[in-house]
Structure formats: structure tokens, C-alpha cells
C-alpha positions in Angstrom: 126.6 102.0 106.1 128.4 104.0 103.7 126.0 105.3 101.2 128.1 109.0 99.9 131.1 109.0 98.8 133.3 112.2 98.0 135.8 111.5 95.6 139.4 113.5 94.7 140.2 112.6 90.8 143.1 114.7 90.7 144.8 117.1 92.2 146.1 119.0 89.3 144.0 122.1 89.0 144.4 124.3 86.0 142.6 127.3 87.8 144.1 129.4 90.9 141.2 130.7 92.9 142.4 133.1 95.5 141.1 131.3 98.7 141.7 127.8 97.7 144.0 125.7 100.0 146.4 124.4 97.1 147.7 128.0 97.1 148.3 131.2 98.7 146.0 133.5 97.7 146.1 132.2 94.1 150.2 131.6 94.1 151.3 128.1 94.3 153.3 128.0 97.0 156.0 125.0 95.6 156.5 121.4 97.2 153.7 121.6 99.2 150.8 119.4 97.5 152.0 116.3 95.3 150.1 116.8 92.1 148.7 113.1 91.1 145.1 112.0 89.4 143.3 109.0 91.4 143.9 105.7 89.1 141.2 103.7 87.5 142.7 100.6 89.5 142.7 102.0 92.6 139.4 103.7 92.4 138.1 100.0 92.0 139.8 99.0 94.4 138.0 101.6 96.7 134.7 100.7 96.0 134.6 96.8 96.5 134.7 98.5 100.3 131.4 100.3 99.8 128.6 98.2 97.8 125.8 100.1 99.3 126.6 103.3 97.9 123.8 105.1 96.2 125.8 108.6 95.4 129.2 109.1 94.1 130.3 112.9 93.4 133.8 114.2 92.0 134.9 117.2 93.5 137.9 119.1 94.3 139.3 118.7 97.6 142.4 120.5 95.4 142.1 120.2 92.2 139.4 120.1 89.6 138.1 116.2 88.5 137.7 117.3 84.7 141.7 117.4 85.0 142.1 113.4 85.2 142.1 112.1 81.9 140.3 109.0 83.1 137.3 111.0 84.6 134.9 109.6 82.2 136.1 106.0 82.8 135.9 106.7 86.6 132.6 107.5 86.4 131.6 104.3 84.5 132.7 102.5 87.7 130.1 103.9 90.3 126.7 102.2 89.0 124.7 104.4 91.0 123.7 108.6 91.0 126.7 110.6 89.7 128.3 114.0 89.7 131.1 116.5 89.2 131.7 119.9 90.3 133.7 121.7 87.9 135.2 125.1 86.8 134.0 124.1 83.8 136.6 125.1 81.4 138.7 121.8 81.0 138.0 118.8 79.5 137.1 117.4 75.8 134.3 117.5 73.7 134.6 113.8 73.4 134.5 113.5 77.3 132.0 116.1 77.9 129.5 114.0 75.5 130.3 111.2 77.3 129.5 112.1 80.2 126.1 113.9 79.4 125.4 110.0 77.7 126.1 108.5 80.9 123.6 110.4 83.0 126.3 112.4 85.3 125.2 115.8 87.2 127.8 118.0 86.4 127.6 121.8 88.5 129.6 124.6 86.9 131.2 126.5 89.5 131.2 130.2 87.6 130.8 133.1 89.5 130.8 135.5 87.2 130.1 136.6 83.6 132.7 137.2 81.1 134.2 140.3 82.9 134.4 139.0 86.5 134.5 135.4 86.8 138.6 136.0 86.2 138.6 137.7 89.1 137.9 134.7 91.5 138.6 132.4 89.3 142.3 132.9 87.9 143.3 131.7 84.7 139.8 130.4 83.8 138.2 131.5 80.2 135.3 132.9 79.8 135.3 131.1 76.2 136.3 127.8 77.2 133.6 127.4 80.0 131.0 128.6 77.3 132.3 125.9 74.8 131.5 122.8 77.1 128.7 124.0 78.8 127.5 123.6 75.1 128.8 120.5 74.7 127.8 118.8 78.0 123.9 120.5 77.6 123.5 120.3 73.9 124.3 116.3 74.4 121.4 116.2 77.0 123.9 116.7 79.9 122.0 117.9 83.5 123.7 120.8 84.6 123.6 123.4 87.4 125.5 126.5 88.1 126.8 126.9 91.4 127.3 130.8 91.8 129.5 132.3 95.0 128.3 135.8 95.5 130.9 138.8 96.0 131.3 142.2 96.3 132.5 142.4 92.7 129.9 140.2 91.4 127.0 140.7 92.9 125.6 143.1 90.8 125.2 140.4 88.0 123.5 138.0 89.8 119.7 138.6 87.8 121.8 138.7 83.9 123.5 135.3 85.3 120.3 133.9 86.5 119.2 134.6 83.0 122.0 133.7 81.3 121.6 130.1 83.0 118.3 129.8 81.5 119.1 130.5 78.0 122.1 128.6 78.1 119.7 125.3 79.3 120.7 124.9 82.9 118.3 122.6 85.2 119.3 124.6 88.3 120.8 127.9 89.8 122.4 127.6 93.2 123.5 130.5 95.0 126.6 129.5 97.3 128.1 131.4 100.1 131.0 129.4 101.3 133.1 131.5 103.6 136.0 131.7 101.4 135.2 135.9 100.4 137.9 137.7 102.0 141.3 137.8 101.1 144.3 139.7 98.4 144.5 137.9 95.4 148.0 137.0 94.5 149.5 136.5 90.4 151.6 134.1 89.5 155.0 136.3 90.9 153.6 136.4 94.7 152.3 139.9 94.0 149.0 141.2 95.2 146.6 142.6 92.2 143.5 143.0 93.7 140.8 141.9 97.1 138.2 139.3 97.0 135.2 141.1 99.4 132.3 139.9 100.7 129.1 141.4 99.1 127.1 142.6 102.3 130.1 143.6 104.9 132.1 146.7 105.1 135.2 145.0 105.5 138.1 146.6 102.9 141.4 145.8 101.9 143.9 145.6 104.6 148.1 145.4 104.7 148.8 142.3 104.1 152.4 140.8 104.4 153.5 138.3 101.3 156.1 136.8 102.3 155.4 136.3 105.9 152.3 134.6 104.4 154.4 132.3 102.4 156.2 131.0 105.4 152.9 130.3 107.5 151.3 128.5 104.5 154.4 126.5 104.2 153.7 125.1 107.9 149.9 124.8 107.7 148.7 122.1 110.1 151.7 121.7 112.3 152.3 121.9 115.8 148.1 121.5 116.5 147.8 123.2 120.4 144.8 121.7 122.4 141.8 123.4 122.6 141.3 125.9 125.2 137.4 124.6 125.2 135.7 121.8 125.0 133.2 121.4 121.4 130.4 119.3 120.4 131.5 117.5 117.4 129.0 117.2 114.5 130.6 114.9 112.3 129.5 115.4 108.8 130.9 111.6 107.5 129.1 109.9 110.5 126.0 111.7 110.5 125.2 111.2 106.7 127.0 108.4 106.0 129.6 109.5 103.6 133.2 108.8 103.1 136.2 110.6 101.3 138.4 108.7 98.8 141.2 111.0 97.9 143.3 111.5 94.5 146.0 108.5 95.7 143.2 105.7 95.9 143.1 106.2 100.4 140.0 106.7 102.2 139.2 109.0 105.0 136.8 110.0 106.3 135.9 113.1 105.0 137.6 115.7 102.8 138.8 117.8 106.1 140.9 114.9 107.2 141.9 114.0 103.5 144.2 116.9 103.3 147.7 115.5 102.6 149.9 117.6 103.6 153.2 116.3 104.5 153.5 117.3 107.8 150.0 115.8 108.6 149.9 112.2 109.1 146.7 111.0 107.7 144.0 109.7 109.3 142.6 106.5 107.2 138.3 104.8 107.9 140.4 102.5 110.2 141.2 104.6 112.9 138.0 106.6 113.2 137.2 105.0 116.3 140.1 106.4 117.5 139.6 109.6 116.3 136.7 109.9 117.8 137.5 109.0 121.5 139.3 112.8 121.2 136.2 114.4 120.7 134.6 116.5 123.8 138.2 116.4 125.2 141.2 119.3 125.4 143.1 116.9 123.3 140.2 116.8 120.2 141.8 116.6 117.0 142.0 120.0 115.1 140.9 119.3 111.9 137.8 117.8 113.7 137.5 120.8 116.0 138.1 123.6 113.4 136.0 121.7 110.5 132.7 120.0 112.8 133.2 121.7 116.1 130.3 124.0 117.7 130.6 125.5 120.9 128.7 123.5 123.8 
């Protein structure tokens, strides 16, 4: 019984977060992502398949949600618990209000204040964010900030935790997801600075651009079998949850809604047969690499 549901509203992102997959390092690597926002017709469409949901949340596979125009009128659709993760600094103050009418959890993925949030999160202002987080919690809106601690921000975390409260958060969540290593690249494919993680030693390294452009260009092709056999934990089948990505498809989960061209996608369908490769040599690798533990 599907109950969760993870939902892709667009793939258009105005942000370039150095170790996102839509882009290298924070370049956008050309023709590799179609850019498209999930339609309301399809998103119906998609959810006379799962009447016993009880959670719906918006969040970006590849893009941000607040980026479909239609967001607010997607979210009308779910008739149960509701939320989006968000940079926060997109959207409109008649959408925002809407939203904090309807009852939707919105988290505000800043990790920052107003001189290092940039750093991560390219392209995003400091102002913007500010304006809607007003807008959303001045109209009653439930919001949390999701913080991702690095090396270069995690001297702000107690004035940020502070911040939140003045500002009328609900809740502070402090997220460490694995993406805190890397060069961060500008707009022209040129490295500026190095995302660290806050409590290793590792520093900045050589790093080669252009062979890096090449590799990202054939991401997920040519899988090799494994050279060991893994116990598969499979997030969608052990909590019940389901992916439905920015063209209206279903997965299921975000790691297998990836659509990249090379990749044929694997739809709720053929899970069966997805899953007679697991504990085998021949185990799919986006299963392996995203659920897979050692035995």
C-alpha cells in the first residue's frame, strides 16, 4: 500500500549548488537533463493510482518545486499532509500566501547566513529567501530550516539557530547529506573555490575540468556487475513510498527516477523485476549504489 509519495514539480532549478546531479560542480553541463515542470493533468492522473496516500512532499530530485508555476495548484490536488523543500528564494507573494493558507510544510534549505549561504548555494539571494520566508510565516505558514553543515559554515550554526527563532520557524534540522566535498565551478567551467566537510582534514585537491565534463556527460552508462553480493534495503518497499517525477511517470523512488538519457527508466511495473536482481552479481546499480549494504 502506497502511503508516501515523492514528487518532482519541475526540473528547472534557478540555483546551482556545487554537488547537485543536474550539474557539474555547479556548471550545467548542456543537453543532459530536459528541463520540464510536472503538469496539473498528469499529476492527477498519477494519483487516482494511490488513494491511500496520507503524505505527499515536493522536492527536488533536480530542480526546485517553487519553480512550477502550478505548485500551488498541485498541491490543492493531494487532500492529505503536505510539503515542499525549497531554497526558498523563488516564488510569489501571492503563491507563498497560498500555500501557508492551505496548510503546506514548507522546509527552507539555507545553509548559511547572508555571507555564506552563496557559497553552496549559487546564485541564491540572501534577500530574496528573507522576503518569503516573511511571506510564507507572516501568513501563518509552518516552516523549518533544513541546515547542511560545512567547513565554511559551521561556525554560524548558534546565530542561525537564532536567527530561525526570531524569524518564527517551527523547527531547526541539522542535515548532513554526504554531498560536502567537491570544487565549486562558475558559470564558465572554472573552479572558484572547495566545498569541505566541517570535521575532516580533507583539503582541496587537483582537480581536472574538462576530463570531469566528459565523465559527467556519460553518468550511468556501461553499469559493470558487482564484484560482491549486497543486501538491498529498499527505501520505497520498506516505507511504502513511491516517486512521481517532473513528466507525470512513476518509479519507484527518486534513485531510479533519474532520467538520463542513456538510462532506460525503470517504471512501479517492473519492480518485481527489479528486484529478482537483488543479492545477485547482476543487481541493478542504482539499487546497489543507492540501498546496498554489505552482507
Amino acid at each position: 500500500m502506497i502511503k508516501t509519495i515523492h514528487v518532482e514539480a519541475s526540473t528547472y532549478c534557478n540555483a546551482r549548488c556545487p554537488l547537485c546531479p543536474r550539474n557539474l560542480y555547479g556548471y550545467n553541463v548542456p543537453g543532459v537533463y530536459k528541463q520540464e515542470h510536472l503538469s496539473i493533468d498528469n499529476f492527477k492522473k498519477c494519483l487516482l493510482q494511490f488513494t491511500e496516500r496520507t503524505f505527499v512532499y515536493f522536492n527536488g530530485n533536480l530542480g526546485d518545486p517553487m519553480m512550477n508555476p502550478d505548485i500551488v495548484s498541485l498541491t490543492k490536488l493531494t487532500n492529505c499532509r503536505t510539503a515542499i523543500t525549497t531554497n526558498g528564494s523563488i516564488g510569489t507573494k501571492q503563491s507563498w500566501t497560498a500555500l501557508a493558507q492551505q496548510g503546506v510544510e514548507v522546509t527552507f534549505s539555507i545553509d548559511g547566513l547572508e555571507d555564506t549561504n552563496h557559497l553552496y548555494r549559487q546564485d541564491v539571494e540572501w534577500t530574496k529567501i528573507m522576503e518569503r520566508i516573511e511571506w510564507f510565516i507572516g501568513n501563518g505558514g509552518s516552516a523549518t530550516w533544513k541546515w547542511v553543515v560545512f567547513k565554511h559554515n559551521s561556525h554560524q550554526l548558534d546565530l542561525a539557530q537564532k536567527l530561525s527563532k526570531e524569524l518564527g520557524f517551527k523547527k531547526f534540522e541539522i542535515n548532513d547529506h554526504g554531498r560536502n566535498y567537491g570544487p565549486v565551478l562558475n558559470k564558465n567551467a572554472e573552479i572558484t573555490h572547495w566545498i569541505l566537510p566541517h570535521n575532516k582534514e580533507l583539503q582541496p585537491t587537483l582537480y581536472d575540468v574538462s576530463a570531469g565534463i566528459e565523465r559527467y556527460k556519460t553518468n550511468h552508462n556501461n553499469f559493470q556487475p558487482l564484484d560482491s553480493i549486497l543486501d538491498i534495503d529498499c527505501e520505497h518497499e520498506r516505507d511504502g513510498s513511491v516517486y512521481i517525477s517532473a513528466q507525470g511517470l512513476v518509479s519507484p523512488c527518486c534513485y531510479q527516477g533519474f532520467d538520463l538519457p542513456q538510462r532506460h527508466r525503470i517504471d512501479l511495473s517492473q519492480f518485481n523485476q527489479l528486484k529478482k536482481t537483488w543479492n545477485t552479481k547482476q543487481c541493478d546499480r542504482v539499487c546497489a549504489d543507492s540501498c546496498g549494504r554489505l552482507k
